[in-house]
VOBA-1610 file (N, C-alpha, C; in pm, whole numbers, padded with zeros to 5 digits, always signed):
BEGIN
Unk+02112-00092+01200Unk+02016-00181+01266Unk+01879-00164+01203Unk+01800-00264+01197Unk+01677-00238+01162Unk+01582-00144+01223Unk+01496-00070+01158Unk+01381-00008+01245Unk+01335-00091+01380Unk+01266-00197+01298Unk+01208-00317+01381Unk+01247-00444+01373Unk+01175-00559+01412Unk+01195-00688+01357Unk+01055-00685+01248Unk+00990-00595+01254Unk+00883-00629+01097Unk+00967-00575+01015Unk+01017-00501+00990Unk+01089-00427+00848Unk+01184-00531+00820Unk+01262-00612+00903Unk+01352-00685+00913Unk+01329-00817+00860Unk+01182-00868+00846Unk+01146-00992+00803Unk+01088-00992+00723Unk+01085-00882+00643Unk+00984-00804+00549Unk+01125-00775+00427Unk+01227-00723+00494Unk+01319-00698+00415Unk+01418-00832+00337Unk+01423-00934+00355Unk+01510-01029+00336Unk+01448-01057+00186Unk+01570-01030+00108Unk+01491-01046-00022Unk+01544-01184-00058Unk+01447-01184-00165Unk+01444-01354-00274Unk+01569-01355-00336Unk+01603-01474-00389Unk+01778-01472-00477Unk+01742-01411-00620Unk+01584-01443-00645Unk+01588-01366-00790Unk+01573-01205-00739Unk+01519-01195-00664Unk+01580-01006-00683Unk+01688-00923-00612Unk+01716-01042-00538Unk+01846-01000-00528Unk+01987-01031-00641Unk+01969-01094-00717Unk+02018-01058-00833Unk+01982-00991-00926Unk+01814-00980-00967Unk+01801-00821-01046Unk+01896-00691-00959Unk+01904-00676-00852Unk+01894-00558-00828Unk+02107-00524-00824Unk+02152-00629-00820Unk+02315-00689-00807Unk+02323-00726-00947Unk+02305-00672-01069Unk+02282-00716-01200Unk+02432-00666-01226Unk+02507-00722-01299Unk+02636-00745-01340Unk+02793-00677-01237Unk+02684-00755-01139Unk+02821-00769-01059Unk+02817-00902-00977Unk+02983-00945-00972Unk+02987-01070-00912Unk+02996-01091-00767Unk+02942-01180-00658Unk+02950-01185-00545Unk+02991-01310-00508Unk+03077-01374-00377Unk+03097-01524-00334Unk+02973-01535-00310Unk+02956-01642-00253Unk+02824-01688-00181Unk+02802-01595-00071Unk+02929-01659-00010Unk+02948-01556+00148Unk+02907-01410+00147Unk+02963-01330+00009Unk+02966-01214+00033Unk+02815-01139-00023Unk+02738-01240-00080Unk+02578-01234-00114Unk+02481-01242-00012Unk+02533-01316+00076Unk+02480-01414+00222Unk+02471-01224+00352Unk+02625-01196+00334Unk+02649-01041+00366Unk+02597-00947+00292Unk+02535-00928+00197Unk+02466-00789+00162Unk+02350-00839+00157Unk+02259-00957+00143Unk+02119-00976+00160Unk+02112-00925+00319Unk+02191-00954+00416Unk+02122-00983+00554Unk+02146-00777+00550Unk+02303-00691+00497Unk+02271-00581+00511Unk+02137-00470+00447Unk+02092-00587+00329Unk+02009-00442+00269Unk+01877-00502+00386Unk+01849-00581+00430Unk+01743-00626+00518Unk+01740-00518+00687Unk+01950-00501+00730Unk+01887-00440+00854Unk+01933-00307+00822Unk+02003-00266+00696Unk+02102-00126+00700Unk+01995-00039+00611Unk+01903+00076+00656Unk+01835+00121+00590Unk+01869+00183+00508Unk+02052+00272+00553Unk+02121+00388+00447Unk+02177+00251+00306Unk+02186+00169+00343Unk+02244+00101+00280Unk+02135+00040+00163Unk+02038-00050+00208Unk+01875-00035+00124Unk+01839+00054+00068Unk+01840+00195+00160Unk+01810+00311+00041Unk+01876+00382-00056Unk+02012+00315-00006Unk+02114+00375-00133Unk+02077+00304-00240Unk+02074+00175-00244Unk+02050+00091-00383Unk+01903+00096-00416Unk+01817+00072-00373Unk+01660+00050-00418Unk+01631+00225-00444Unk+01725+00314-00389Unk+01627+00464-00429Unk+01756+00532-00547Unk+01811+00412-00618Unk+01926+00472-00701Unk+01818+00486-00865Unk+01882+00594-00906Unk+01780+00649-01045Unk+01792+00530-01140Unk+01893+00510-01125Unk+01983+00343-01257Unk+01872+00239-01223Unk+01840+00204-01081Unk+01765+00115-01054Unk+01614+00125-01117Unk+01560+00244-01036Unk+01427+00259-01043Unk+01359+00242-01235Unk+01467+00298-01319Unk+01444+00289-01465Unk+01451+00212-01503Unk+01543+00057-01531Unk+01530-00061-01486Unk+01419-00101-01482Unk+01315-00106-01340Unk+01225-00156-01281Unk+01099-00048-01369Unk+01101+00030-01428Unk+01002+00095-01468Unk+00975+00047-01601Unk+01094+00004-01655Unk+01162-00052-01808Unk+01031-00169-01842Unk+01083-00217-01738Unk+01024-00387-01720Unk+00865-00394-01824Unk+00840-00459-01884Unk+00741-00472-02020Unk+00685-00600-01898Unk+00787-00666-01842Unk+00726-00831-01787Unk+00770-00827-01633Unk+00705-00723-01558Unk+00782-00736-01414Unk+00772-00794-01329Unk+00654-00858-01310Unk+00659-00927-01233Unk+00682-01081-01251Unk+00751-01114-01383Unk+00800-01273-01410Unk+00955-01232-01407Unk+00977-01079-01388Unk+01111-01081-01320Unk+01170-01028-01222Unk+01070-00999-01137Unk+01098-00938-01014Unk+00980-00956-00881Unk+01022-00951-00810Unk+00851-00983-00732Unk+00783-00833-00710Unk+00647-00870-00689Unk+00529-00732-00664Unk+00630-00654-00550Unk+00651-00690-00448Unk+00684-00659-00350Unk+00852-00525-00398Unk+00933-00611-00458Unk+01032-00502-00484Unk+01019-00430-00582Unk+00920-00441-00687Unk+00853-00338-00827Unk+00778-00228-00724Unk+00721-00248-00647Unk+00623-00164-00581Unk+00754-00057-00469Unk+00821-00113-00416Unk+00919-00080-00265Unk+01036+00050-00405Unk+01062-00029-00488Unk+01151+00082-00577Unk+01103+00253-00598Unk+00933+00204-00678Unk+00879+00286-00714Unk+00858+00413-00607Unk+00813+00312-00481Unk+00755+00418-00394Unk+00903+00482-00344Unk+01012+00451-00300Unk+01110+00525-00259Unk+01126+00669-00397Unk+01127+00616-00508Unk+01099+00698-00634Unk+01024+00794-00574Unk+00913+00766-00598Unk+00785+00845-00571Unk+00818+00949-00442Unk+00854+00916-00332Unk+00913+00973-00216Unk+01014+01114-00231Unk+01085+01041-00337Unk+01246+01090-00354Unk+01158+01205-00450Unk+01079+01192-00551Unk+01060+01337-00619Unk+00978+01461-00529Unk+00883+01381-00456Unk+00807+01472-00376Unk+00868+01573-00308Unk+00993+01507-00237Unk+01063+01597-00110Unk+01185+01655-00180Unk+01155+01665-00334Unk+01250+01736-00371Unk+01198+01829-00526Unk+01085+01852-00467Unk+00947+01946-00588Unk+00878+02036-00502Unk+00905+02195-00590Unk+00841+02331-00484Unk+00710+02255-00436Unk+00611+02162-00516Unk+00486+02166-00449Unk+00480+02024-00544Unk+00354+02003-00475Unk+00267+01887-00498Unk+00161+01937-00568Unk+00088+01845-00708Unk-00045+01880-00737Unk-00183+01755-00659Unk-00240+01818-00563Unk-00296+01779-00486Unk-00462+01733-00536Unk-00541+01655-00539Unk-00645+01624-00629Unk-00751+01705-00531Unk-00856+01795-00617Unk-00932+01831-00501Unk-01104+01854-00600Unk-01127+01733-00540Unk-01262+01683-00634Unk-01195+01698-00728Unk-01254+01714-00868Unk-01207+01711-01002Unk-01108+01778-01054Unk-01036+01857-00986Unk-00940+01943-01010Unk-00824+01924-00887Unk-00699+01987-00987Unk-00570+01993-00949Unk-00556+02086-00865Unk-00464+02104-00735Unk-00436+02239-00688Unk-00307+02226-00660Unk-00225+02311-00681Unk-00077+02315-00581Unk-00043+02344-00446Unk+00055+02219-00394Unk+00032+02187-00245Unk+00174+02262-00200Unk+00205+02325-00156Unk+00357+02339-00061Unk+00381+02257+00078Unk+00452+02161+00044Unk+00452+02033+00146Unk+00612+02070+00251Unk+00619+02046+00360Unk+00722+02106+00451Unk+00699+01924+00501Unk+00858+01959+00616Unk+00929+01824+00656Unk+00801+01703+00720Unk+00693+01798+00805Unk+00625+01701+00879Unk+00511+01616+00757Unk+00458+01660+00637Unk+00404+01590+00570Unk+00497+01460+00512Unk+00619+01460+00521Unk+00719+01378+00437Unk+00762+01280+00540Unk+00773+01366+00675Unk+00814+01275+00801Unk+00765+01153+00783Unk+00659+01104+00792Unk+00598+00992+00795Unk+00619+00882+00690Unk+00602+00932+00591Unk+00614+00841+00466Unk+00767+00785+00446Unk+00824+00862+00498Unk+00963+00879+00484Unk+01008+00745+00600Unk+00935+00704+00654Unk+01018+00605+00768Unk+01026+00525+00688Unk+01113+00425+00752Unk+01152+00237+00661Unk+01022+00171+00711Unk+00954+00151+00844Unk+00885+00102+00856Unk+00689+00106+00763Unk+00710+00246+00740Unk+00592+00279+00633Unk+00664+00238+00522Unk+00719+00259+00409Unk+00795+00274+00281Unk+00763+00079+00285Unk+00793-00008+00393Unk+00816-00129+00385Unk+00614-00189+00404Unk+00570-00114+00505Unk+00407-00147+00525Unk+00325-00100+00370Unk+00387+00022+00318Unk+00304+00083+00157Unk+00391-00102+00058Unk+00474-00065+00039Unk+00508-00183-00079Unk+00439-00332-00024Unk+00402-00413+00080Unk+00340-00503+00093Unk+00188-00444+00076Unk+00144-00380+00090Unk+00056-00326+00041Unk-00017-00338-00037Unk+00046-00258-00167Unk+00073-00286-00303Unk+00073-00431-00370Unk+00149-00477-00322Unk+00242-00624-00387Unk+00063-00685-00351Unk+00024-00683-00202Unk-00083-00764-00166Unk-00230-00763-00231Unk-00255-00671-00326Unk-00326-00601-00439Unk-00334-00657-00535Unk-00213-00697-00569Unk-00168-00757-00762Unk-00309-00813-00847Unk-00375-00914-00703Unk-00459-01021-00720Unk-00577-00920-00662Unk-00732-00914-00715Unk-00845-00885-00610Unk-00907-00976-00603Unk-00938-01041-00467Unk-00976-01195-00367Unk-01087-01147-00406Unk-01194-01235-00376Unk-01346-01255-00294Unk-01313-01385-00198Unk-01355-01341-00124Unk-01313-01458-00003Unk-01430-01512+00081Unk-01432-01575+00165Unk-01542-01637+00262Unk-01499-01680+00385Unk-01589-01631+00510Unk-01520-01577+00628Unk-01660-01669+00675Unk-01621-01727+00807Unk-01720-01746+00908Unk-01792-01645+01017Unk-01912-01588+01029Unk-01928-01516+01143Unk-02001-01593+01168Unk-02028-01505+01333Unk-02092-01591+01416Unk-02220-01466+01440Unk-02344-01543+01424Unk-02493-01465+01405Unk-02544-01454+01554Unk-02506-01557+01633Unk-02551-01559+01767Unk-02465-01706+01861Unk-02528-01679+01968Unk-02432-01765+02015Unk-02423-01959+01953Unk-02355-02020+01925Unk-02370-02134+01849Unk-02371-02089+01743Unk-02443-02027+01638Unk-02477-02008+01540Unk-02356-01930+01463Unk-02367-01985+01352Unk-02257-01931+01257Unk-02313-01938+01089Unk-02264-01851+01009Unk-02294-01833+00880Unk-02168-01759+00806Unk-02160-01825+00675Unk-02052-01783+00599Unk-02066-01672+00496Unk-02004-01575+00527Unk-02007-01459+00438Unk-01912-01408+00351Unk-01932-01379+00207Unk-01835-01390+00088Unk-01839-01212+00100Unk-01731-01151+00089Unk-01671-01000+00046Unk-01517-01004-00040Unk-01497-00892-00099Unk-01441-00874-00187Unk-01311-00751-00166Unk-01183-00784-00194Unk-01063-00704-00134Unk-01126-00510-00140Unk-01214-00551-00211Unk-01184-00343-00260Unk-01351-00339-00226Unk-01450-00407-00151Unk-01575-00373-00104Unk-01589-00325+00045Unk-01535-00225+00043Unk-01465-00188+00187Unk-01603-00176+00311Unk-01747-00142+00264Unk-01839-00142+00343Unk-01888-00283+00369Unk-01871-00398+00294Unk-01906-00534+00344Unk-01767-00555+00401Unk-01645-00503+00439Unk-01530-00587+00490Unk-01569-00525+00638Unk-01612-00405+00643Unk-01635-00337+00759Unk-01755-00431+00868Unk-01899-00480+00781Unk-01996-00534+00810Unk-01927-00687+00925Unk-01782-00697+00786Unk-01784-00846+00858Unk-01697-00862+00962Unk-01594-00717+00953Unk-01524-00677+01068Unk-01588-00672+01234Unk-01728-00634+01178Unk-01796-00612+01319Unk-01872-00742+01385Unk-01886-00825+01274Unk-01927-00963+01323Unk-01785-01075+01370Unk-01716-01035+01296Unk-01602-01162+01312Unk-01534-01112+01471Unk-01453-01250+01537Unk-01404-01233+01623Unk-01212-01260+01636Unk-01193-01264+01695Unk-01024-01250+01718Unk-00965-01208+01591Unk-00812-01336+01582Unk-00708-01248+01442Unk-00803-01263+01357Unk-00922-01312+01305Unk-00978-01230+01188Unk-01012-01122+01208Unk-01126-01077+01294Unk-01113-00931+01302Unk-01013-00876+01296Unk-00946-00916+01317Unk-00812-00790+01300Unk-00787-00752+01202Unk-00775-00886+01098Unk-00710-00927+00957Unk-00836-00832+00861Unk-00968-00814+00905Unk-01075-00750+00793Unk-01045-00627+00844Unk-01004-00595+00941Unk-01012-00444+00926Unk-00879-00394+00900Unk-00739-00497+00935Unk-00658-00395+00820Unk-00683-00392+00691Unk-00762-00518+00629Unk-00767-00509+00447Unk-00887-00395+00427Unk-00994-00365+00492Unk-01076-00272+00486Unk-00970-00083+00511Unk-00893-00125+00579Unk-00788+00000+00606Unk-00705+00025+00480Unk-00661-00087+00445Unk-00555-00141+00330Unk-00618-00093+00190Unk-00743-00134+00189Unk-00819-00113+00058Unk-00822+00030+00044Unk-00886+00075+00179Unk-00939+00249+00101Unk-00798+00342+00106Unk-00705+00275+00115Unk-00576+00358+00098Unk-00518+00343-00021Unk-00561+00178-00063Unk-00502+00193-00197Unk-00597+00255-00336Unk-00782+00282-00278Unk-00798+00350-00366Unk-00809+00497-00332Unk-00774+00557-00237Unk-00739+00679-00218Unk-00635+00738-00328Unk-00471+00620-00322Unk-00390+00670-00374Unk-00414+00610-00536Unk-00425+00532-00554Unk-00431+00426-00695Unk-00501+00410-00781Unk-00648+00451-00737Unk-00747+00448-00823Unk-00865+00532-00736Unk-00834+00688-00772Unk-00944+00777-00676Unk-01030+00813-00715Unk-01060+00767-00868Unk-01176+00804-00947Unk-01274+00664-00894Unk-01274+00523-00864Unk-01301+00457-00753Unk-01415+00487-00686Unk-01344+00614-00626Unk-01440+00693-00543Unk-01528+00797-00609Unk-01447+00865-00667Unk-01547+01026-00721Unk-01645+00955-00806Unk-01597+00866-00916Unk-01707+00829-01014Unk-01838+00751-00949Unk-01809+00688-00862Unk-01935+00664-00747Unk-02077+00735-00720Unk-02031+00857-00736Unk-02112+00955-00685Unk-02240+01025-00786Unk-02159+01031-00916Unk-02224+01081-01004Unk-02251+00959-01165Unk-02318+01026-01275Unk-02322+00960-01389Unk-02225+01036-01452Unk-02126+01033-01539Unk-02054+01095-01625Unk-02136+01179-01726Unk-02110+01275-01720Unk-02147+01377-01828Unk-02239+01436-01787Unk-02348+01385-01729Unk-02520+01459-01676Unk-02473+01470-01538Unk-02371+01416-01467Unk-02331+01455-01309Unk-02442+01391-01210Unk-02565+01355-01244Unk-02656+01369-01167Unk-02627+01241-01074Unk-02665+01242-00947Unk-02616+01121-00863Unk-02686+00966-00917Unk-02568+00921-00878Unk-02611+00772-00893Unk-02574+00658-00751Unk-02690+00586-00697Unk-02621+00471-00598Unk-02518+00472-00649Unk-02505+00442-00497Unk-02346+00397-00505Unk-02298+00271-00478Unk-02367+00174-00429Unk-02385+00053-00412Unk-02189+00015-00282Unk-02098-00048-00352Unk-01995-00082-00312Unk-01909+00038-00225Unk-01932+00110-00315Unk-01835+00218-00266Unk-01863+00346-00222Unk-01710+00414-00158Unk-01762+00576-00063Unk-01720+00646-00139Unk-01755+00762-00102Unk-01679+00887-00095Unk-01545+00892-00075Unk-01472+01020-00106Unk-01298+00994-00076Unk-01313+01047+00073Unk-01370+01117+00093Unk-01386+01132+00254Unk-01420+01003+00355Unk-01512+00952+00292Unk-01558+00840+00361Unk-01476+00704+00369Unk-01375+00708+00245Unk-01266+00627+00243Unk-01142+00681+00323Unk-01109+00834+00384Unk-01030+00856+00416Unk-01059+00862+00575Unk-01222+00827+00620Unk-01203+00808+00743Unk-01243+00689+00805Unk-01295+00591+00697Unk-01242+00424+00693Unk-01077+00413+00790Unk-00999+00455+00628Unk-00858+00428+00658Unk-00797+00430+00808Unk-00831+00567+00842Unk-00780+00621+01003Unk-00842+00562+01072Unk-00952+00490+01079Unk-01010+00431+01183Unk-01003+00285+01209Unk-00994+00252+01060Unk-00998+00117+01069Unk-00802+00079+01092Unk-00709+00139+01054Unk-00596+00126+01082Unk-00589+00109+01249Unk-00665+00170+01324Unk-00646+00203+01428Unk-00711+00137+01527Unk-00765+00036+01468Unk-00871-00070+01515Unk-00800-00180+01511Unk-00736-00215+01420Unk-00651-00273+01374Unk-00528-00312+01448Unk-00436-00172+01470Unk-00327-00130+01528Unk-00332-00173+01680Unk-00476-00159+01786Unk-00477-00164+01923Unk-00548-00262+01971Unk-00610-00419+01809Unk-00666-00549+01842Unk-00575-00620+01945Unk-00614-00673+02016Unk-00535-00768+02130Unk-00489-00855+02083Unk-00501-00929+01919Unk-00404-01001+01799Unk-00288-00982+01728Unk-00284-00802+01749Unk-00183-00737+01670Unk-00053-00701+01799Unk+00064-00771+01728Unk+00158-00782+01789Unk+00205-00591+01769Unk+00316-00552+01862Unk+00342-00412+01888Unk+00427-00379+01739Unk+00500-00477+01674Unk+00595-00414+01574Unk+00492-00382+01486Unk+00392-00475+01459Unk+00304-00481+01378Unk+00191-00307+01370Unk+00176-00348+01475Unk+00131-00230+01549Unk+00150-00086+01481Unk+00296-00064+01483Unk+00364+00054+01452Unk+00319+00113+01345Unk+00321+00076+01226Unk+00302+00145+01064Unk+00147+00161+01082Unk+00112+00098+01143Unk-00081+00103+01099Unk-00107+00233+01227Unk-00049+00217+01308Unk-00090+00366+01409Unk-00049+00495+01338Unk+00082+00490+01319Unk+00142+00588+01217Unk+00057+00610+01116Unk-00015+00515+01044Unk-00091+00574+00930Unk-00177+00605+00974Unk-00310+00542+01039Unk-00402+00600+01107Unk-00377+00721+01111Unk-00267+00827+01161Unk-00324+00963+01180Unk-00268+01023+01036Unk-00213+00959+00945Unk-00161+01060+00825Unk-00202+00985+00707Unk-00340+00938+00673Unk-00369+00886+00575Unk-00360+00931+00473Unk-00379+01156+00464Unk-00403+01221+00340Unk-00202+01178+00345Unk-00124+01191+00394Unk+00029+01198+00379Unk+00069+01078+00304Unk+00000+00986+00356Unk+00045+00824+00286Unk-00008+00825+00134Unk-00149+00848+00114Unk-00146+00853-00002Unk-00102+00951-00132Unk+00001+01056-00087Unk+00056+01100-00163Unk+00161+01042-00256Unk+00245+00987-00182Unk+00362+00929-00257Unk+00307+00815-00376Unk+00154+00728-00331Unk+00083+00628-00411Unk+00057+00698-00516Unk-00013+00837-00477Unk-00098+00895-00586Unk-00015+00955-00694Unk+00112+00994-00648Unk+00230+01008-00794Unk+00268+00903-00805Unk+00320+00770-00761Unk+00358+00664-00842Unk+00237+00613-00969Unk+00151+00612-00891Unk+00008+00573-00996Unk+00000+00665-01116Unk+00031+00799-01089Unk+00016+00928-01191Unk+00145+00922-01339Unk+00248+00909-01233Unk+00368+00929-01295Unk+00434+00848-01359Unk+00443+00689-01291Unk+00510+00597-01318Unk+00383+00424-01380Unk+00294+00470-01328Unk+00249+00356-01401Unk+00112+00389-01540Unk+00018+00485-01493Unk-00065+00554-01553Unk-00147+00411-01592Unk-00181+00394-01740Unk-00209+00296-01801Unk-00204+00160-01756Unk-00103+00139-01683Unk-00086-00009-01631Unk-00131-00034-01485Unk-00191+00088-01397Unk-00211+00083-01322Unk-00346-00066-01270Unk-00455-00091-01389Unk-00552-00134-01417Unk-00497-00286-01389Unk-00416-00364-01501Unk-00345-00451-01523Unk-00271-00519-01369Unk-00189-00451-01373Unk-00121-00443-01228Unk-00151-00496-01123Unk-00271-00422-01097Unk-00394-00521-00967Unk-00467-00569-00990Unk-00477-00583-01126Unk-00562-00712-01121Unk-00755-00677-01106Unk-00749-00497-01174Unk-00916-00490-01105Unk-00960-00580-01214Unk-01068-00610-01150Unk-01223-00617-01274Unk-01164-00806-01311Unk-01068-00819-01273Unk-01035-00987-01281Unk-01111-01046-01191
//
């Protein structure tokens, strides 16, 4: 059975990747019709195929992946990847300011990441990244009065600004992408943050204009998830992954921060689309 009905409507894959991932084997209609609807509610069954090593190399292979696969299942492979080495490595190298340290990680750091319902909330995530928006939102300045304000997917202190002006499902909607953002540069791009702070080479501080601290992004994340999670817009399934993260943001971005390390490095840039 499914976790939820979000993992469940989240899971129903496209015919093109469901034939990447069913690659030289034949199915009826019928019996395609039966393993789309199982890898959607059977999680042992989803995670047998999307966390198989044959697969993930495949999808790492890919020179052109996303004209052959969607963001959504390039990203959902990796991270089960990413998952699958962690909880099976004496330690983690953990980023701490500019330097590496070794982490010894036990069941409750993995617990979390490890659900279908996170593993499925991280890859939309991701996938929702590919592109970085600037967008334009209506707030309201006073009563009657309204003015339109332009912010940008990864300017997490103007998404916050407009979080606090906007009302109903938008509010909701700016403060998960303000939640959304500093998680993905927590895990994806954490220099983002550190290089913020200083000039390269002389160290000496520099404005910071757009961006925080990794602290300050890591208590964005938890808060704004959680703002998010208990809006009177946000339905309860919905609900679930963003409360869950809220309290384990350093946990979530582990599994990101080795896919980014390990599996994409170089292409990480490309990928989402920064600086486009």
């Amino acid at each position: 059975m499914p976790s939820s009905p979000y993992s469940y409507a989240q899971r129903l894959m496209s015919d093109s990747d469901l034939a990447f991932v069913t690659s030289g084997d034949t199915f009826s209609s019928d019996a395609l019709a039966d393993l789309r609807h199982s890898l959607a509610t059977d999680e042992r069954a989803r995670a047998e195929l999307l966390g198989a090593e044959h697969l993930f190399r495949r999808v790492l292979n890919l020179d052109d992946a996303f004209l052959r696969i969607s963001p959504r299942l390039f990203f959902e492979v990796l991270l089960r990847r990413s998952i699958y080495e962690i909880a099976h490595s004496p330690h983690v190298l953990e980023r701490v300011g500019q330097d590496r340290v070794p982490l010894f990680l036990g069941d409750d750091e993995l617990r979390i990441v490890s659900q279908p319902v996170v593993i499925d909330y991280l890859a939309d995530l991701l996938a929702s990244f590919t592109k970085i928006h600037s967008h334009t939102a209506r707030v309201r300045v006073r009563r009657g009065v309204w003015r339109k304000s332009r912010y940008s997917d990864l300017d997490v202190p103007s998404l916050l600004r407009l979080a606090s002006q906007a009302e109903g499902a938008e509010q909701q909607r700016v403060y998960k992408r303000a939640a959304d953002a500093s998680l993905l540069i927590l895990g994806v791009f954490p220099d983002y943050a550190t290089a913020a702070m200083r000039y390269p080479g002389t160290g000496t501080l520099r404005r910071r204009g757009a961006r925080l601290t990794t602290e300050e992004y890591e208590d964005v994340a938890s808060r704004a998830y959680k703002l998010a999670a208990e809006h009177p817009e946000t339905e309860a399934t919905q609900a679930e992954p963003m409360l869950m993260l809220s309290d384990h943001v350093i946990d979530a971005k582990r599994p990101l921060s080795r896919m980014a390390d390990q599996f994409l490095r170089f292409r990480r840039g490309s990928l989402f689309g920064m600086g486009s």
